[in-house]
NUTOR-728173 format. One record per residue: residue in one letter; x, y, z of N, C-alpha, C, O in turn. Coordinates in steps of 0.001 Angstrom, whole numbers, plus 500000, padded with zeros to 6 digits. Example, Ala and Ser with C-alpha at 12.3 -4.5 7.8 and 13.67 -1.06 7.14 Angstrom:
2
A513190494310507800512300495500507800513200496700507800514236496681508465S512850497750507080513670498940507140512900500030507870513409501138508039
***
This chain:
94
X470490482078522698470697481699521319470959480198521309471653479733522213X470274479098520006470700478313520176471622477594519482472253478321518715X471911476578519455472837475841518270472694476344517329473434477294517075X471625475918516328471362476582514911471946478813514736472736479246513897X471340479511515622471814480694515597473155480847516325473535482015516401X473907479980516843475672480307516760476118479677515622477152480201515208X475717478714514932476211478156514017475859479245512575476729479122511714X475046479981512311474606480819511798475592482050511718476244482360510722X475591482924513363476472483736513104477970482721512844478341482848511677X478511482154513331479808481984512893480055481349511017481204481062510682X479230481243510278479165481046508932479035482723508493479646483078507485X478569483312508942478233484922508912479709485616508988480136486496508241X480394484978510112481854485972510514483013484860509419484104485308509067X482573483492509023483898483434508198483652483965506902484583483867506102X482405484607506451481926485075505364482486487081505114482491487837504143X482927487243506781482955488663506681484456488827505888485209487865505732X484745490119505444486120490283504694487087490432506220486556491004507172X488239489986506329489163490197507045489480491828506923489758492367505851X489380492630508391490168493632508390491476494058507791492321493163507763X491841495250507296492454495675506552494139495424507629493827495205508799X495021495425507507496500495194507990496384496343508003495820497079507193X497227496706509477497690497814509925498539498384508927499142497510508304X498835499760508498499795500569507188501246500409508136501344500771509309X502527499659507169503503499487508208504167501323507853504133502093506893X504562501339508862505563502960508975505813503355507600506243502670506672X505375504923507637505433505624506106504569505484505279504257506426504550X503947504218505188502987503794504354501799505183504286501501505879503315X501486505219505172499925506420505038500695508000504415499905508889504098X501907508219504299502436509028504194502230509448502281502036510546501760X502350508302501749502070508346500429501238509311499656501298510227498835X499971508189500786498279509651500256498682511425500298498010512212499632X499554511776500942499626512908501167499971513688499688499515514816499502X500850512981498590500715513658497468500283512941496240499862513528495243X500416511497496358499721510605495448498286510384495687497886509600496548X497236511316494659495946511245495091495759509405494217496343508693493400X494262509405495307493700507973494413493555507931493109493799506935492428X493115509097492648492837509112490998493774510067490418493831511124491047X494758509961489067495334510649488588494727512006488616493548512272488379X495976513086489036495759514644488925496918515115488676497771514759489489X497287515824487806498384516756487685499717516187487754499422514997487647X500548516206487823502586516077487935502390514822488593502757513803488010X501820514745489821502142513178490781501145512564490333499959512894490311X501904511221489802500771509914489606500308509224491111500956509060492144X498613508834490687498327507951491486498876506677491662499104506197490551X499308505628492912499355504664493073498560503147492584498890501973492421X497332503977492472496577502630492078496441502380491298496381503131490324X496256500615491286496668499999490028498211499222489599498526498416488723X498945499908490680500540499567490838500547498210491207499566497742491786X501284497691491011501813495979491748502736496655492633503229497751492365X502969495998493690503975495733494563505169495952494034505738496947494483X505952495115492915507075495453492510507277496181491592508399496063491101X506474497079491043506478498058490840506793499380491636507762500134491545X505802499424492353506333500336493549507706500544493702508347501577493505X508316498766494307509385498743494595510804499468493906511565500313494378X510809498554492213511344499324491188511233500282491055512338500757490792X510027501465491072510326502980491261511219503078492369512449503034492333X510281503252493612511307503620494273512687502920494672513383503383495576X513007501903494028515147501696493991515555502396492825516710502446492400X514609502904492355515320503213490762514902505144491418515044506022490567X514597505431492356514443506944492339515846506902493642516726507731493408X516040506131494761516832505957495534518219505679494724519213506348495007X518248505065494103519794504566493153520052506392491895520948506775491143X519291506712492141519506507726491214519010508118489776518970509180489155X518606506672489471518311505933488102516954506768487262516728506761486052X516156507480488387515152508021487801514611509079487999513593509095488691X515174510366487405514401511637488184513671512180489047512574511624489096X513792513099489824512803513133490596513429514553491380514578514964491541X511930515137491822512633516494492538512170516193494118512282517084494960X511574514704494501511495515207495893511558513224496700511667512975497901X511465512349495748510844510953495729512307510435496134512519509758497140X513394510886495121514741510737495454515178510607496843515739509646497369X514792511850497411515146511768499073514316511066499905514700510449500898X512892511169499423512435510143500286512446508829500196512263508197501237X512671508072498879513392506819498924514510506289499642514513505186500190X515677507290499623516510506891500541515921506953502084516858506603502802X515480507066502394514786507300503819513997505938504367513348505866505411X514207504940503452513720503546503552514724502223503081515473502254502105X514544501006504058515651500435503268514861499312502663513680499050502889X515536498803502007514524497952501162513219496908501918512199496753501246X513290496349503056512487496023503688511160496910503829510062496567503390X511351497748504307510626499083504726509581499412503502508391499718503417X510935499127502386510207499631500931509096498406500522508034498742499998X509389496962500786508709495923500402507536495677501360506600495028500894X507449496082502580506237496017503422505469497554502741504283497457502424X506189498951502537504794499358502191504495499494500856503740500426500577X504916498764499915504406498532498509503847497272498651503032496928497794X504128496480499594502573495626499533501654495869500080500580495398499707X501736496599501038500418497241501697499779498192500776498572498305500993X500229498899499826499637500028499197499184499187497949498120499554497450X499862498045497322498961497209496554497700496043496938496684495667496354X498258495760498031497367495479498922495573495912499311494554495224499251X495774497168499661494778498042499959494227498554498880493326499321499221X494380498472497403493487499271496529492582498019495718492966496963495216X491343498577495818490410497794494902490604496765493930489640496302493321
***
């Protein structure tokens, strides 16, 4: 290959989208009842901001907002935890 075709592919690879960030801990856990597209009792995620996310879940962890199962699993994160995977989950949607 010569000059012109490395110079080629490497305009090619800064053109490619950067791989997706690894899901930090818990994060993939979400999909399991929040489908992508609204269905039934559990809302979808997408479309959420980041601090959104967040505000639900301190406001389901603090008590502040009903819940029959989100409650416990909020506490199960501390706010760090909570701010890496609500940006990853706003992050990752279209």
């Amino acid at each position: 290959m010569g000059v012109a075709g490395a110079v080629v592919l490497g305009v090619i690879g800064l053109a490619a989208p950067a791989p997706a960030a690894a899901p930090p801990p818990g994060a993939l856990a979400c999909g399991g009842c929040h489908p992508p597209a609204p269905q039934g009792a559990v809302p979808s995620l997408r479309g959420r901001s980041a601090d959104t996310i967040v505000a639900d879940m301190r406001a389901f962890r603090d008590g502040a907002r009903p819940a029959t199962v989100m409650d416990r699993i909020a506490k199960g994160f501390s706010d760090d935890e909570t701010r890496a995977i609500a940006d990853w989950l706003a992050a990752a949607q279209p």
